[in-house]
C-alpha positions in Angstrom: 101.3 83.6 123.5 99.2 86.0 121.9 98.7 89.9 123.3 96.3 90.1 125.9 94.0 93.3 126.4 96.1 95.3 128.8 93.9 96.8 131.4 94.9 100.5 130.0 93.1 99.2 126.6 90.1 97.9 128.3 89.1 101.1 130.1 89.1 102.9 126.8 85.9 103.9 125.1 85.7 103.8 121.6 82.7 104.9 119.5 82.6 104.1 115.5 80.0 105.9 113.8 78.6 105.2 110.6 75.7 107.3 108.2 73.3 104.7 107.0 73.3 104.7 102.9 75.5 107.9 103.1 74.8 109.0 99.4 71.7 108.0 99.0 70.7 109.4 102.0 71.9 112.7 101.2 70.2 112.9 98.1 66.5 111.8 99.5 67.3 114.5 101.9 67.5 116.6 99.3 64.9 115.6 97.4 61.9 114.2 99.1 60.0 112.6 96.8 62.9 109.7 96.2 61.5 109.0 100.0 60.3 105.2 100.2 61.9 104.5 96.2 64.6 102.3 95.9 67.4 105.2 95.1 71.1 104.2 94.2 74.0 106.6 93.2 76.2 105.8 90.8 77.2 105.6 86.7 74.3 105.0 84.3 73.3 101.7 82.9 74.3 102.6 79.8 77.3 103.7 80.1 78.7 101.2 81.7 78.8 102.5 85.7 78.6 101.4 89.1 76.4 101.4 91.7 78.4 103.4 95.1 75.7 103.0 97.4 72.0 102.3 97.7 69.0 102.8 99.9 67.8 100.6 101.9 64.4 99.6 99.5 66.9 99.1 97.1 69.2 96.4 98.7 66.3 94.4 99.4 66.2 93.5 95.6 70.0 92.5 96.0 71.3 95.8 94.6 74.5 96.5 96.5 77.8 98.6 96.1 79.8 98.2 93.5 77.7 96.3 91.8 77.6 97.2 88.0 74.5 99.4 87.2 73.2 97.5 84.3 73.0 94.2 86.7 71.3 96.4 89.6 68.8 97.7 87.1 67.8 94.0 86.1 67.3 93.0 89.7 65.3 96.1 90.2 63.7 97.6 87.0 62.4 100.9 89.1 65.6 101.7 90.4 66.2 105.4 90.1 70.5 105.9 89.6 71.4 109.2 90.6 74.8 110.8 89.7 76.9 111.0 92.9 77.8 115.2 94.1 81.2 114.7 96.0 81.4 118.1 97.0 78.2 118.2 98.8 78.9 114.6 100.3 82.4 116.2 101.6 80.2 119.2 102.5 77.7 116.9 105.1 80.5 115.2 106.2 82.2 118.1 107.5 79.2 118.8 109.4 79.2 115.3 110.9 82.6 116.0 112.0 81.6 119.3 113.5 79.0 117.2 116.0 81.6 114.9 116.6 84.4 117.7 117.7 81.5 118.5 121.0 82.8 114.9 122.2 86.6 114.5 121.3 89.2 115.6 119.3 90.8 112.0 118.5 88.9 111.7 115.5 90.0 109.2 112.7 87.5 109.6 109.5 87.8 106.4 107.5 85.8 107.6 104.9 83.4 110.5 104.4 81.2 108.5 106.1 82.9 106.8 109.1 85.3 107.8 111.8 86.5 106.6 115.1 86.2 108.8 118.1 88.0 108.1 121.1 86.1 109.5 124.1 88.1 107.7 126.5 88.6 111.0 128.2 85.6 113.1 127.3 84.2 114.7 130.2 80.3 114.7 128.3 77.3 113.1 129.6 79.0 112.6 132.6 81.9 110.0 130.8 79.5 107.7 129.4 80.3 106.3 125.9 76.9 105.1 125.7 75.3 108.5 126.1 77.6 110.3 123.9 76.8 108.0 121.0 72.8 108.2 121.8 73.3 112.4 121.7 75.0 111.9 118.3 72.7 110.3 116.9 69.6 112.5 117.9 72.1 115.5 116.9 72.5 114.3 113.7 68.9 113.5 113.1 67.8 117.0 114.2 70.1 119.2 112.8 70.9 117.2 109.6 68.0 115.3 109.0 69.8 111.9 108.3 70.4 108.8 110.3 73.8 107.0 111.2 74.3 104.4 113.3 77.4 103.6 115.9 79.2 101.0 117.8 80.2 101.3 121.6 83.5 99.5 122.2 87.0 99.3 124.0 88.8 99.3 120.8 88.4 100.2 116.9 87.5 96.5 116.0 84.9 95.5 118.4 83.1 99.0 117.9 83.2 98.8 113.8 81.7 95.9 114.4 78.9 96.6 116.8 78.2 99.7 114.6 76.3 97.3 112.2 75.0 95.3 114.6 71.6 97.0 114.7 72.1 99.4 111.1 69.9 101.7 110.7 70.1 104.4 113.2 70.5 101.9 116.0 73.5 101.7 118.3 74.9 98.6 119.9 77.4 98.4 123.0 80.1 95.7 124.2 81.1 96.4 127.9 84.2 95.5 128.3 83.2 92.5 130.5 80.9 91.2 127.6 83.9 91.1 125.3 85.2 87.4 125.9 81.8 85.9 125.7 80.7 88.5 122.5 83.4 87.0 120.4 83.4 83.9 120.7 79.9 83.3 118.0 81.1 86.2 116.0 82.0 84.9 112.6 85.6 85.2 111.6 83.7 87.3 107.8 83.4 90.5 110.0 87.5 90.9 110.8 88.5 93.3 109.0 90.9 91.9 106.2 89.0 88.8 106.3 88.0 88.4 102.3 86.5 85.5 100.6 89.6 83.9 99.8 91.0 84.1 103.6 87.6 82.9 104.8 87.8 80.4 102.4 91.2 79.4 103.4 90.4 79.6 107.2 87.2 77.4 106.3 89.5 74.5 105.3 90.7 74.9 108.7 87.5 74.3 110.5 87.6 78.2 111.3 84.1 79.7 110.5 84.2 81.7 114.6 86.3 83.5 116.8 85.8 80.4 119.1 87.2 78.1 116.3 90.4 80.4 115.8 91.2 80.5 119.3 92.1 77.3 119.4 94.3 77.8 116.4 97.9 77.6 118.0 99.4 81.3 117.0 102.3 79.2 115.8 99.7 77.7 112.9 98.6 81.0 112.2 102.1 82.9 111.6 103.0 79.7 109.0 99.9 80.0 107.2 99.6 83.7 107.2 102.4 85.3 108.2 102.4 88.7 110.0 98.5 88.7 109.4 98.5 85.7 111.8 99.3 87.4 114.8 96.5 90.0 114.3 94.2 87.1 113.4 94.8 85.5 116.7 94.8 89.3 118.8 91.6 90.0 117.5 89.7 86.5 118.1 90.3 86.2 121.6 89.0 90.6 121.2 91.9 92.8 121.7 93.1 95.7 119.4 95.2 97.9 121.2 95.3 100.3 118.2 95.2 104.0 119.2 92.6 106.2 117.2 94.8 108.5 114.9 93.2 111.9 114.5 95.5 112.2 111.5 96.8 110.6 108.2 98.9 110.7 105.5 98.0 110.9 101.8 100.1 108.3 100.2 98.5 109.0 96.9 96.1 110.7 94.5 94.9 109.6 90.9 92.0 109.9 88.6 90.0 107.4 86.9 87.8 107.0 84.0 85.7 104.3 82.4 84.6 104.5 78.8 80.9 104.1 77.5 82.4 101.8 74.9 85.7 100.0 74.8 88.5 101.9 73.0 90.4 99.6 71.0 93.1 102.0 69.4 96.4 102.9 71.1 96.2 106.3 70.0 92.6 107.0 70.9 94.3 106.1 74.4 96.9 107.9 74.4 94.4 111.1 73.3 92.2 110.0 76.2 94.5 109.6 78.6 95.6 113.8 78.2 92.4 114.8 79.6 92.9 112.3 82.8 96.6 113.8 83.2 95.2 117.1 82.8 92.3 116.6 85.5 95.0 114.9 87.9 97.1 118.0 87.7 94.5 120.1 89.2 93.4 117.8 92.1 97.3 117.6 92.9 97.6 121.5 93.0 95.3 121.6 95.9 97.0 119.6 97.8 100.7 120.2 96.5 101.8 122.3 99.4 101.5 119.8 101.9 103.0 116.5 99.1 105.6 115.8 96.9 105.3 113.0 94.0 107.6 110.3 93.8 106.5 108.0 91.3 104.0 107.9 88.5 101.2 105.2 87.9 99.3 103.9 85.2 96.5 102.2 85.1 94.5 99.8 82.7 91.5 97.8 82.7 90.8 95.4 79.7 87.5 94.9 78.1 87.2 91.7 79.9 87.9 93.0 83.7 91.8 92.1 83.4 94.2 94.8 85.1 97.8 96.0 85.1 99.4 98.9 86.2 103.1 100.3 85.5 105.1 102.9 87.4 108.0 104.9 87.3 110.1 106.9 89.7 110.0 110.7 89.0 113.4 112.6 88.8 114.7 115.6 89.4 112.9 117.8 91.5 112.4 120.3 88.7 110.5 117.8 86.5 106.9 118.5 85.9 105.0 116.1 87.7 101.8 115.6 85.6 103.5 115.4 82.5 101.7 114.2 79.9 104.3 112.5 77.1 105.9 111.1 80.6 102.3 109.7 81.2 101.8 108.5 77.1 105.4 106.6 77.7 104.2 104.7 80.7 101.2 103.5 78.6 102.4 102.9 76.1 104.7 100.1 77.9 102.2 99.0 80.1 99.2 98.1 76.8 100.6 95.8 75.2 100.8 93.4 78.6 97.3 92.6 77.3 97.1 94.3 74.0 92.9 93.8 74.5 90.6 96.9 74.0 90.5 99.2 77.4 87.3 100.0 79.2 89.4 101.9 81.6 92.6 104.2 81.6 93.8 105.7 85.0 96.5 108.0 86.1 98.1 108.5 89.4 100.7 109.9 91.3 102.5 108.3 94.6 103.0 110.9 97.4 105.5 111.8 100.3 104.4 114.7 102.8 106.4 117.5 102.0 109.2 118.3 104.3 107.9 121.5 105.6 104.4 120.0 106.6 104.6 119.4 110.6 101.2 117.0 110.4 99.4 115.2 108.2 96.4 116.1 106.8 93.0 114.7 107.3 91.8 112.5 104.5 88.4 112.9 103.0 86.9 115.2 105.0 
């Protein structure tokens, strides 16, 4: 039989809160003349980027993340790209986090515009959930001038899913009592891990709701999609007993970078791929007193969208990690798997946490 919300997991409150068009956002706030434009940020046209969010005047062309820049551009000839600023991006979002540290400490950012909060215990506004999340947002639009929107649930899927429900700057709440009936028309799309191919495959089955897979014996399930079944059938029928983690491990860091034209020589590669190393080994530096390496990755992406990647154990603990020949062997190797020109050449490293560290760090933020 599958798991049943345990009565422990129904009286928890869980808020997901998400900023509404979080770069673009950001940068209309900081200039207020791209107010009431459609604004994307992302790569140039020209060179070959991608869009990595857009306003909401932009989407109604049918401009959307990662979307290539030259195609948002055609759909919407007065699109104005601007060039994403990470810093101040991880900068807003650490203020985010401060508003959300007057509610809880079991904070799980997903990204550096998402996080869970579990305020199953928070003494504010008198316990309610509700209230919290309408306080959030009113602190957010005062004191940052930008908008997010949230979910009120008993777990981490129900409330990322009500946090879209009424995008932007709206806030939508599933009593627990409203959970049996709330999932029953909700369309199987908005599980998380549901892609077009396993909506595709559960489509075959007659499965386009949560009502339709509940009636999917769990032994059907499990043969079909293995360990994923299990959770397919948990969260149908609305449980996720899930904790919020108010920590994470890195499990690894890498750069990436895509040419304005497609490099065709091996050795122009091999030159390019230096200054990739180069960068990675100063992002890892920052972060090398909390994580080891243990491997090496490469990365390619052909001039027709084809991928491959190739890694390697590293050795001894007295090997440099960001070495580039080590890096220049690996691609050489893993190029002629397609032998095609390259429109992008990445470099990574796989991580353990250090043995010293006694928690994880926080991701992202």
């Amino acid at each position: 039989m599958p798991e049943q919300l345990s009565e422990e997991a129904s009286q928890r409150k869980i808020l997901h809160v998400d900023a509404d068009s979080f770069y673009a956002s950001v940068e209309m706030r900081e200039n207020p003349e791209l107010r009431g434009r459609p604004v994307a940020v992302g790569g140039k046209a020209q060179r070959r980027g991608v869009i990595a969010t857009c306003n909401y005047e932009a989407r109604k062309f049918g401009v959307h993340s990662a979307m290539a820049s030259s195609r948002a551009t055609a759909l919407c000839p007065q699109l104005i790209i601007v060039p994403p600023r990470f810093e101040l991006y991880r900068s807003v979002s650490r203020q985010f986090h401060e508003v959300f540290r007057s509610y809880t400490k079991i904070i799980e950012p997903l990204s550096l515009d998402e996080a869970f909060l579990d305020v199953s215990e928070s003494s504010c506004c008198s316990g309610s959930a509700t209230l919290m999340a309408q306080e959030i947002l009113q602190r957010i639009s005062d004191e940052l001038n930008l908008t997010v929107s949230a979910g009120v649930a008993p777990n981490k899927f129900l409330a990322k899913v009500a946090s879209d429900w009424n995008k932007p700057n709206g806030i939508f709440v599933i009593p627990p009592e409203n959970v049996a009936a709330f999932v029953l028309d909700l369309p199987v799309k908005k599980i998380n891990g549901v892609g077009k191919v396993t909506a595709a495959r559960l489509k075959k089955m007659g499965v386009e709701t949560c009502a339709d897979l509940q009636a999917v014996p769990l032994n059907d399930l499990l043969q079909r999609f293995g360990k994923y079944g299990k959770r397919l059938s948990e969260v149908a029928r609305g449980v996720d007993n899930r904790p919020v983690r108010s920590t994470r491990t890195r499990k690894s860091i890498s750069v990436e970078h895509t040419f304005a034209e497609d490099i065709a020589a091996l050795s122009a590669m091999l030159e390019a791929l230096d200054g990739i190393v180069e960068e990675l080994d100063r992002r890892y530096e920052k972060i090398s007193d909390s994580y080891f390496p243990i491997k090496r990755v490469v990365k390619i992406k052909y001039a027709d969208f084809t991928q491959t990647t190739l890694e390697e154990g590293i050795g001894s603990s007295g090997e440099r990690w960001c070495d580039p020949p080590q890096f220049r062997r690996l691609l050489q190797a893993a190029w002629p798997r397609g032998a095609k020109p390259v429109r992008l050449l990445g470099a990574g490293l796989r991580l353990q946490p250090a043995k010293h560290t006694d928690s994880p760090q926080i991701l992202l933020v």
